[in-house]
Jmol script that loads the backbone (N, CA, C; Angstrom):
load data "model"
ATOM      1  N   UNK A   1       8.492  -7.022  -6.009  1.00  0.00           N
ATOM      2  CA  UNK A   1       7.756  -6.597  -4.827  1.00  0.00           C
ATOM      3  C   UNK A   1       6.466  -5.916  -5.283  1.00  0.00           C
ATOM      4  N   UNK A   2       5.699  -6.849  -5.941  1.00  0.00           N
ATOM      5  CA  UNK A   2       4.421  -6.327  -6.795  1.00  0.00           C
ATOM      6  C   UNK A   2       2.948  -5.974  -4.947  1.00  0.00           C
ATOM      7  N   UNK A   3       3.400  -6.588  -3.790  1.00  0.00           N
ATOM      8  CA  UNK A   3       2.615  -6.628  -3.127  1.00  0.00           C
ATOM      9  C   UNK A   3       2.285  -5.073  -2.696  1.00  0.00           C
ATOM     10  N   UNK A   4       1.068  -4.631  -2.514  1.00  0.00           N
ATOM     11  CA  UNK A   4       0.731  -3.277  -2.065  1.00  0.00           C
ATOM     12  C   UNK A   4       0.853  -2.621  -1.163  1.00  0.00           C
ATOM     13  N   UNK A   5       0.499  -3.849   0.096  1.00  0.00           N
ATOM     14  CA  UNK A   5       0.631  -2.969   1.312  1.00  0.00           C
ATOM     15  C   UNK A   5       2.579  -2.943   1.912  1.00  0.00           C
ATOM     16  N   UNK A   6       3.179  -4.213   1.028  1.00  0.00           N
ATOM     17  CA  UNK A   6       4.418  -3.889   1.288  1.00  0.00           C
ATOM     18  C   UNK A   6       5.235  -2.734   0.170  1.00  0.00           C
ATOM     19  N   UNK A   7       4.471  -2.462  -0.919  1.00  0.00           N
ATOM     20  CA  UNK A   7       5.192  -1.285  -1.526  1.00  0.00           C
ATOM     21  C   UNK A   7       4.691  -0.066  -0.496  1.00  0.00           C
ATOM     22  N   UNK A   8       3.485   0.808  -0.200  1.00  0.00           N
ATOM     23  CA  UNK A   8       3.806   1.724   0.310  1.00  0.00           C
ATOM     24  C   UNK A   8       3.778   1.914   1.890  1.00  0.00           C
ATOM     25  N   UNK A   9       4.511   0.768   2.101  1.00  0.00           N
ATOM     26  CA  UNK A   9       5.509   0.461   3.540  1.00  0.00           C
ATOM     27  C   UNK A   9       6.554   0.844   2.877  1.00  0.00           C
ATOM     28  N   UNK A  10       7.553   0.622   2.036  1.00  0.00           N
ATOM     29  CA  UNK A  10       8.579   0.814   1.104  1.00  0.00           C
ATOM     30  C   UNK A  10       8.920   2.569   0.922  1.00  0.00           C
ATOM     31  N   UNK A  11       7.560   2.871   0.102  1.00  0.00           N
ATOM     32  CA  UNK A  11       7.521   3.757  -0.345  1.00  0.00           C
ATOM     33  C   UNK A  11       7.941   5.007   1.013  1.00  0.00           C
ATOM     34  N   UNK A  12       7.050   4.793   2.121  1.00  0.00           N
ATOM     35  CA  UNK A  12       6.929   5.772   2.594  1.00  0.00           C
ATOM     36  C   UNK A  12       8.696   5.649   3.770  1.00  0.00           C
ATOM     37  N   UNK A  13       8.952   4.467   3.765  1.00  0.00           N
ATOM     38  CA  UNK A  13      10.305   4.317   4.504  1.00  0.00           C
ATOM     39  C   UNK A  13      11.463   5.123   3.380  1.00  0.00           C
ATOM     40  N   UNK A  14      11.274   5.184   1.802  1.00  0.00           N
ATOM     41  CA  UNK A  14      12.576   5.589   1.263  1.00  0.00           C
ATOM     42  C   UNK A  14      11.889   6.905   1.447  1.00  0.00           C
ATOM     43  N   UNK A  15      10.888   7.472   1.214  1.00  0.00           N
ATOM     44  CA  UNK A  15      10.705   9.235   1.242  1.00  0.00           C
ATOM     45  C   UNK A  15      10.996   9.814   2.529  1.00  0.00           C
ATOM     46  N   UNK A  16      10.917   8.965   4.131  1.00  0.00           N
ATOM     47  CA  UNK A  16      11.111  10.076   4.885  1.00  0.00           C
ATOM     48  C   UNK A  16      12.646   9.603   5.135  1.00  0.00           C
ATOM     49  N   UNK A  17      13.102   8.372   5.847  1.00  0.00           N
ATOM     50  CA  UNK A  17      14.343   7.938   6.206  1.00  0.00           C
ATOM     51  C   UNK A  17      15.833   7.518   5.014  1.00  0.00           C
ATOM     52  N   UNK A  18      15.233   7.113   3.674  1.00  0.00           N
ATOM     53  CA  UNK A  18      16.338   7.086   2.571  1.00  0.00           C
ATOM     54  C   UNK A  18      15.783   7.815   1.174  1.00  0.00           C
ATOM     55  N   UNK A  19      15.898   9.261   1.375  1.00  0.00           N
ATOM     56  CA  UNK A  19      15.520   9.972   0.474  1.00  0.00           C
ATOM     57  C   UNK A  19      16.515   9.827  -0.582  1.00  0.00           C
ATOM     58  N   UNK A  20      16.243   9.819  -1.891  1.00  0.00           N
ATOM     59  CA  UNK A  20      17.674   9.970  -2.884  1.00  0.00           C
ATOM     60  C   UNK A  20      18.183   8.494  -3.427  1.00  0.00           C
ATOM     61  N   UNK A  21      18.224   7.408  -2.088  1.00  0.00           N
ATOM     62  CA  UNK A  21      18.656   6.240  -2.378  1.00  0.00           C
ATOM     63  C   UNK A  21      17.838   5.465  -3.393  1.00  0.00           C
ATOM     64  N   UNK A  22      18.203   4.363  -3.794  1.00  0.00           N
ATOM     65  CA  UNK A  22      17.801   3.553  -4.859  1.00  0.00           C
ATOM     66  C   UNK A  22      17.248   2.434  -4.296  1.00  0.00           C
ATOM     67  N   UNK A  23      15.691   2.807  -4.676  1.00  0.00           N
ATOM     68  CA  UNK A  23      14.505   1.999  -4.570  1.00  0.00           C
ATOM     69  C   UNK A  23      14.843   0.447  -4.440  1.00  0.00           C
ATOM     70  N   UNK A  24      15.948  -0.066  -5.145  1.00  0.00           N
ATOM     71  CA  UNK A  24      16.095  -0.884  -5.629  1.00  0.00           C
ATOM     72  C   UNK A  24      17.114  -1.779  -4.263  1.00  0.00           C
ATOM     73  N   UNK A  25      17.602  -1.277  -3.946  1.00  0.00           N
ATOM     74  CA  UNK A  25      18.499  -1.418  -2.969  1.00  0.00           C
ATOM     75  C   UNK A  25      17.668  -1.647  -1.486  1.00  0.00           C
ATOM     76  N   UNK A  26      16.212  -1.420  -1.613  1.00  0.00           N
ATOM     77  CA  UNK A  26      15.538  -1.623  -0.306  1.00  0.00           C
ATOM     78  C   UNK A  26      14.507  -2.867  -0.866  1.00  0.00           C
ATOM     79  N   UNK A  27      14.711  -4.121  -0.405  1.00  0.00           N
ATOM     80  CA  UNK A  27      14.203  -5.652  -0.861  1.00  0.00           C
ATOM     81  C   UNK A  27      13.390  -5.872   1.068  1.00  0.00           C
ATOM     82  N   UNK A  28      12.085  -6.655   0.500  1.00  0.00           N
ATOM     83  CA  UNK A  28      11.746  -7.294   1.600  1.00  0.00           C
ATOM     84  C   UNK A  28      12.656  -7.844   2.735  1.00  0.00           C
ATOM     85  N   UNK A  29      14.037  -7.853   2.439  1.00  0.00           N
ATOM     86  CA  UNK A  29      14.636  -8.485   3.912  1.00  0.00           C
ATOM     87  C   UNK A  29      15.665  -7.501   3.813  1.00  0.00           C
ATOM     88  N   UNK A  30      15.823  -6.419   3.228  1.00  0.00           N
ATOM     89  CA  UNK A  30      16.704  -5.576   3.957  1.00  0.00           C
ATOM     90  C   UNK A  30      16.824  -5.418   5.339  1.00  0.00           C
ATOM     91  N   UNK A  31      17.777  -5.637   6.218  1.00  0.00           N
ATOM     92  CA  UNK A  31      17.476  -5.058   7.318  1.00  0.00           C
ATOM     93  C   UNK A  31      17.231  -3.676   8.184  1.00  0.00           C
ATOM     94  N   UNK A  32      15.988  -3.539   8.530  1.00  0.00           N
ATOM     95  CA  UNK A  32      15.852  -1.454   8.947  1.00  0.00           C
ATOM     96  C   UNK A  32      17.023  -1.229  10.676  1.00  0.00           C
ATOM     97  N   UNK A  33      16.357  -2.322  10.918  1.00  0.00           N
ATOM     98  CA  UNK A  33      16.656  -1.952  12.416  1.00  0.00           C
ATOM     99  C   UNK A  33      18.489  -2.234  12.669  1.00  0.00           C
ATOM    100  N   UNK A  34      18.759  -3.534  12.464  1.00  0.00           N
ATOM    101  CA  UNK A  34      19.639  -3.952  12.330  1.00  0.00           C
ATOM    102  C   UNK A  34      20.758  -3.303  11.624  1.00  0.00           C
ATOM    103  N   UNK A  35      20.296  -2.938  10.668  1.00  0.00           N
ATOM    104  CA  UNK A  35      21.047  -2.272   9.283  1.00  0.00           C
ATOM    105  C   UNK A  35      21.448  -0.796   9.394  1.00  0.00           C
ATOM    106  N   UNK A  36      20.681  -0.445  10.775  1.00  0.00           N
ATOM    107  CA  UNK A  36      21.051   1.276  10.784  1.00  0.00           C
ATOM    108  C   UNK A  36      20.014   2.166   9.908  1.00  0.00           C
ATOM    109  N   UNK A  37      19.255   1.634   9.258  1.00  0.00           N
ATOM    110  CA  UNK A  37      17.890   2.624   8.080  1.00  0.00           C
ATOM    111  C   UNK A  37      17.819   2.910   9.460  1.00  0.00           C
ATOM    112  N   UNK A  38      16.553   2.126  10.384  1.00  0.00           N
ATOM    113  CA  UNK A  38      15.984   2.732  11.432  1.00  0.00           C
ATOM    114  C   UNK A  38      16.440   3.332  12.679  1.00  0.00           C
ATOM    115  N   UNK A  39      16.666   3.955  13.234  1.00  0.00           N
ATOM    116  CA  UNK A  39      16.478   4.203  14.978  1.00  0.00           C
ATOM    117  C   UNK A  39      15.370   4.092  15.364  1.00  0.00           C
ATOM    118  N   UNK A  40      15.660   4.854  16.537  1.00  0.00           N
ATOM    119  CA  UNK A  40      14.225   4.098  17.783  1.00  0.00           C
ATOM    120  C   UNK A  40      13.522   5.403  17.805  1.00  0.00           C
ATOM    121  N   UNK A  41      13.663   6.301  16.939  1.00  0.00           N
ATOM    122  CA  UNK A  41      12.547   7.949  16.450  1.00  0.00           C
ATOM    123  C   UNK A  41      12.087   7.146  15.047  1.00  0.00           C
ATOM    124  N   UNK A  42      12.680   6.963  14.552  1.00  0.00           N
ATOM    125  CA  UNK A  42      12.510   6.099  12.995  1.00  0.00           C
ATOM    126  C   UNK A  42      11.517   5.184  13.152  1.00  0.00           C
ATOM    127  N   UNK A  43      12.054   4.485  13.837  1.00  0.00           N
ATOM    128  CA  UNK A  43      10.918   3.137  14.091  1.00  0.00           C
ATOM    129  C   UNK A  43       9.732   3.232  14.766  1.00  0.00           C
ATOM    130  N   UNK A  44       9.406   4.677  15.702  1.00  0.00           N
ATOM    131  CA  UNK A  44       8.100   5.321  16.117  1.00  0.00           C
ATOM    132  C   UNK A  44       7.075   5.963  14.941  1.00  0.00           C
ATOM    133  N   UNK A  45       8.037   6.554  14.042  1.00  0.00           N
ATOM    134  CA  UNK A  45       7.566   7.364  12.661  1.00  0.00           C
ATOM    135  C   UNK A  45       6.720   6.248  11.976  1.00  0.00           C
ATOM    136  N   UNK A  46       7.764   5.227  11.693  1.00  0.00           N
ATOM    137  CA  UNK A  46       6.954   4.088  11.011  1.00  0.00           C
ATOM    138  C   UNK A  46       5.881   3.048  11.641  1.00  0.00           C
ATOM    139  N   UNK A  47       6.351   3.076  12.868  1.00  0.00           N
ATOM    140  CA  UNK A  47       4.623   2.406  13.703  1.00  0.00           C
ATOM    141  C   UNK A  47       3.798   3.169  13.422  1.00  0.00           C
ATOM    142  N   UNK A  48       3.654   4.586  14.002  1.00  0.00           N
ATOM    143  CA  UNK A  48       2.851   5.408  13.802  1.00  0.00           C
ATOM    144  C   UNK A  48       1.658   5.553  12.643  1.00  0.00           C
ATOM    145  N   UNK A  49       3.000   5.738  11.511  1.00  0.00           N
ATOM    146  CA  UNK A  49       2.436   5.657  10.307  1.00  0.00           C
ATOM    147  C   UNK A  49       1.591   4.082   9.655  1.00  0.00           C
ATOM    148  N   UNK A  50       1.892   3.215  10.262  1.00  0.00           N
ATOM    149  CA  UNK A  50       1.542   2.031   9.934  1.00  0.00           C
ATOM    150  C   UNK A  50       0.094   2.081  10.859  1.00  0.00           C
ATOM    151  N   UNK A  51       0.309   2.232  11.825  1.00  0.00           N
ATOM    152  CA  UNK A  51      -0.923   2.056  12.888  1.00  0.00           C
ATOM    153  C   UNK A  51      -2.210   3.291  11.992  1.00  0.00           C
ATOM    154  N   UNK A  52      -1.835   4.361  11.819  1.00  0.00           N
ATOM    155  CA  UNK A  52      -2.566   4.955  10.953  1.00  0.00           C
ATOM    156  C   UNK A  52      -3.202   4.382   9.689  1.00  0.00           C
ATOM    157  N   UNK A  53      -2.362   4.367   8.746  1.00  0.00           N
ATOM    158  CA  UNK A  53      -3.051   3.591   7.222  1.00  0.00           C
ATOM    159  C   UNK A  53      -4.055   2.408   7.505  1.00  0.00           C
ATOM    160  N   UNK A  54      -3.522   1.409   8.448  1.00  0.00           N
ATOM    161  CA  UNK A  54      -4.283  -0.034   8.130  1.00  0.00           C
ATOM    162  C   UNK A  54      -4.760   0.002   9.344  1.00  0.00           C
ATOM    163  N   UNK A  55      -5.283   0.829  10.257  1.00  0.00           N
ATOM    164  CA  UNK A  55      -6.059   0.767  11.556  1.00  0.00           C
ATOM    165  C   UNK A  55      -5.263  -0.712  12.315  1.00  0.00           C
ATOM    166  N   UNK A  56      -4.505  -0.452  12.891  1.00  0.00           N
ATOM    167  CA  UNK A  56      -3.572  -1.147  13.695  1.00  0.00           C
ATOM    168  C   UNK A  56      -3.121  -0.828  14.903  1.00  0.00           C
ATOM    169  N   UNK A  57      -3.702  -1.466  16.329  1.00  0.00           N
ATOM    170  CA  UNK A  57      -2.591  -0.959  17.065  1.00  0.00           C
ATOM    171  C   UNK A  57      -1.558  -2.253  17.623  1.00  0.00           C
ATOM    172  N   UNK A  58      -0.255  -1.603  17.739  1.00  0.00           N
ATOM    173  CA  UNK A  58       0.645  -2.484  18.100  1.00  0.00           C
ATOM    174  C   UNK A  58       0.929  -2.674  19.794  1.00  0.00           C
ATOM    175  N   UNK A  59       1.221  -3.668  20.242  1.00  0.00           N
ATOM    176  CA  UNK A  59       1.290  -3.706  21.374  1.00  0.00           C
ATOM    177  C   UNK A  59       3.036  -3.225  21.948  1.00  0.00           C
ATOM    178  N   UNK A  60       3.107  -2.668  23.442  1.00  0.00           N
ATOM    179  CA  UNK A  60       4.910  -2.724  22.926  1.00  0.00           C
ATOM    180  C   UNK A  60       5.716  -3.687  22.840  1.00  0.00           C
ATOM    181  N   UNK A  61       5.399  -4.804  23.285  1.00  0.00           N
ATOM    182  CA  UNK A  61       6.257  -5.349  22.711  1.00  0.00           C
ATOM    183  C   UNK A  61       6.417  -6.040  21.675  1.00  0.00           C
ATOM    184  N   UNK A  62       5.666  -5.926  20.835  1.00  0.00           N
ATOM    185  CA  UNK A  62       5.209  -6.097  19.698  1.00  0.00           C
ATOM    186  C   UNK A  62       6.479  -4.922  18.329  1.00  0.00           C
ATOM    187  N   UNK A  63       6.808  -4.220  19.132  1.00  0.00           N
ATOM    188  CA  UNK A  63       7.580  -2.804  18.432  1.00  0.00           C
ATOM    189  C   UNK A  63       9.170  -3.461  18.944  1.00  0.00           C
ATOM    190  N   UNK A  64       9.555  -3.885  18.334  1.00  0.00           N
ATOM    191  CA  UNK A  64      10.720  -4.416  18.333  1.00  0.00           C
ATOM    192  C   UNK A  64      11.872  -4.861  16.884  1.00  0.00           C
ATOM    193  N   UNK A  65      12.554  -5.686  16.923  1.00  0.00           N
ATOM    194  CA  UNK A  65      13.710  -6.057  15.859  1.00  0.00           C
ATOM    195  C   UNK A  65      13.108  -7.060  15.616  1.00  0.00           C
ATOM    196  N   UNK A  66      12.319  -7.988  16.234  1.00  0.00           N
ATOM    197  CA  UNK A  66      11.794  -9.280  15.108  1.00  0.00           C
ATOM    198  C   UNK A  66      10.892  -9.059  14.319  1.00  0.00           C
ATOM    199  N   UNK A  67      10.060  -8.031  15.048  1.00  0.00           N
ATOM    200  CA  UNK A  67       8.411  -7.834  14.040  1.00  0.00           C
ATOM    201  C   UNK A  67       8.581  -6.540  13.065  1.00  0.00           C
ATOM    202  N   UNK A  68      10.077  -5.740  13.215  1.00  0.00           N
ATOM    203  CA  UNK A  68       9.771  -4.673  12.692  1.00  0.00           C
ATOM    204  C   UNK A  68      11.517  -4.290  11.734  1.00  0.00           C
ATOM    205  N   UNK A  69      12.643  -5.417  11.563  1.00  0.00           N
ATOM    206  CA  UNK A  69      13.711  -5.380  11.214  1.00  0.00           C
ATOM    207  C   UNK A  69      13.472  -5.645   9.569  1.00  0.00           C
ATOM    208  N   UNK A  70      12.423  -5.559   8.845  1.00  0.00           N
ATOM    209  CA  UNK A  70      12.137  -5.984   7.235  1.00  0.00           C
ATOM    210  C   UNK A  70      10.929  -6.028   6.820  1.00  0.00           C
ATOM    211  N   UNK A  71      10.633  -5.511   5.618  1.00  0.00           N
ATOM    212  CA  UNK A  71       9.200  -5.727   5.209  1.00  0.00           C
ATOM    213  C   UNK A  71       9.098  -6.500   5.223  1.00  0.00           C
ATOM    214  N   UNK A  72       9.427  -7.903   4.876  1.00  0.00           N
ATOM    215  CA  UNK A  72       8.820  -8.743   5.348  1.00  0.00           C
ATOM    216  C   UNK A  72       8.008  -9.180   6.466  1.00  0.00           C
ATOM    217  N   UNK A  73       8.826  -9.005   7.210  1.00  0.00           N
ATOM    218  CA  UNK A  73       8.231  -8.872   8.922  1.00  0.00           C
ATOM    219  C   UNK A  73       7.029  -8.229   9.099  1.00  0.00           C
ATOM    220  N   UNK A  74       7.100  -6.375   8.864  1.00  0.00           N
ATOM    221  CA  UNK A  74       6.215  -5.771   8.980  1.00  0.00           C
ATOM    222  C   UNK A  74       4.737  -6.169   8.688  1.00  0.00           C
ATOM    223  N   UNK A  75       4.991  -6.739   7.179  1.00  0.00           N
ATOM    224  CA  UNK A  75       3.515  -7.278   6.023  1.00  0.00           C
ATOM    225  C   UNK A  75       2.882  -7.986   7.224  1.00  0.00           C
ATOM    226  N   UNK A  76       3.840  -8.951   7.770  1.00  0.00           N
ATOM    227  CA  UNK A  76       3.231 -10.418   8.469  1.00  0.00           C
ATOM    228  C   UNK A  76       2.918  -9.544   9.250  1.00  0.00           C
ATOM    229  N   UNK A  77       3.198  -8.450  10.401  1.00  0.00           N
ATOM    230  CA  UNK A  77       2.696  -8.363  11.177  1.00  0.00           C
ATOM    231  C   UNK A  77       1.651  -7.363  11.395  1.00  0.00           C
ATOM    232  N   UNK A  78       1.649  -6.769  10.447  1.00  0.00           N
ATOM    233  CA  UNK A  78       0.510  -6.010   9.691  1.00  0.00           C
ATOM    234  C   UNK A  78      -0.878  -6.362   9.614  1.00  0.00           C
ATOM    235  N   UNK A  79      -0.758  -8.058   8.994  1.00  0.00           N
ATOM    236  CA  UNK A  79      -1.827  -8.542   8.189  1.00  0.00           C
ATOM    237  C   UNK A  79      -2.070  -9.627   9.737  1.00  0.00           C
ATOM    238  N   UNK A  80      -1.453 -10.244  10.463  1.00  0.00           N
ATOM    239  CA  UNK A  80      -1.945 -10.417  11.650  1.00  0.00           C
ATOM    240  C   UNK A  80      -2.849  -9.660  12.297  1.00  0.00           C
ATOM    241  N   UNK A  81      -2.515  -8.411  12.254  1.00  0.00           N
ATOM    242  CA  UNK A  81      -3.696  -7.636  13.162  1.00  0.00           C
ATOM    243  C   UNK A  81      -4.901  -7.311  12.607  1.00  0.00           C
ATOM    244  N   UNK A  82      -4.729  -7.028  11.001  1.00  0.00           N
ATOM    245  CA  UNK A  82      -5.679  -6.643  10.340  1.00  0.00           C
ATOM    246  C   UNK A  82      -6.003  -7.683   9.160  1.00  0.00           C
ATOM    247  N   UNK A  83      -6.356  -8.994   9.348  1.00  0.00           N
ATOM    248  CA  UNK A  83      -6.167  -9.951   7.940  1.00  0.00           C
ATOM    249  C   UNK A  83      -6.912  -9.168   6.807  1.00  0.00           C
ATOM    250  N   UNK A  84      -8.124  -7.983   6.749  1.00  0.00           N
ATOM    251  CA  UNK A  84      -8.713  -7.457   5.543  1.00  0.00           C
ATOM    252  C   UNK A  84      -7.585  -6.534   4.941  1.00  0.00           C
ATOM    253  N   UNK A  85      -6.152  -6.208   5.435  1.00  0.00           N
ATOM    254  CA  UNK A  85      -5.641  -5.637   4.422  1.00  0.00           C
ATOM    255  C   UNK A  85      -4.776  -6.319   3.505  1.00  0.00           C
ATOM    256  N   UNK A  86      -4.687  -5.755   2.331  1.00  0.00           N
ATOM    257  CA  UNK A  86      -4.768  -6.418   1.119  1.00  0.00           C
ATOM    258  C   UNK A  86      -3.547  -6.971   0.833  1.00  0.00           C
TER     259      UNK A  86
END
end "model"
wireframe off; spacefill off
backbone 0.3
color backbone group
């Protein structure tokens, strides 16, 4: 997971919601939402924070389990709104 904007998507999901856990154990298709990482305060923290870094705003329904259940997801829907981030 050499990609940037999906490491500190990563990064900042294990420091506030899986502190302690192993980096290693959170892969582009982990599931957040699905999987229990996220709730629906969790998953505001991380829009938030996302809409901040890469000047993004999300629409609501856009804030959901398809666009927001895996980094994977997120990247894509990230780089949809903003194709200049990296």
């Amino acid at each position: 997971m050499s990609d940037e904007l999906m490491q500190k998507i990563k990064t900042f999901i294990m420091e506030e919601f899986l502190p302690g856990e192993d980096p290693d154990e959170l892969t582009e298709t982990t599931p957040l939402i699905s999987g229990g990482i996220l709730d629906s305060i969790a998953t505001l923290k991380l829009v938030m924070f996302v809409e901040e870094q890469y000047s993004v705003n999300f629409a609501p329904h856009e804030v959901d389990k398809e666009n927001l259940d895996n980094l994977a997801s997120i990247v894509r829907l990230v780089r949809s709104k903003n194709p200049s981030v990296a």
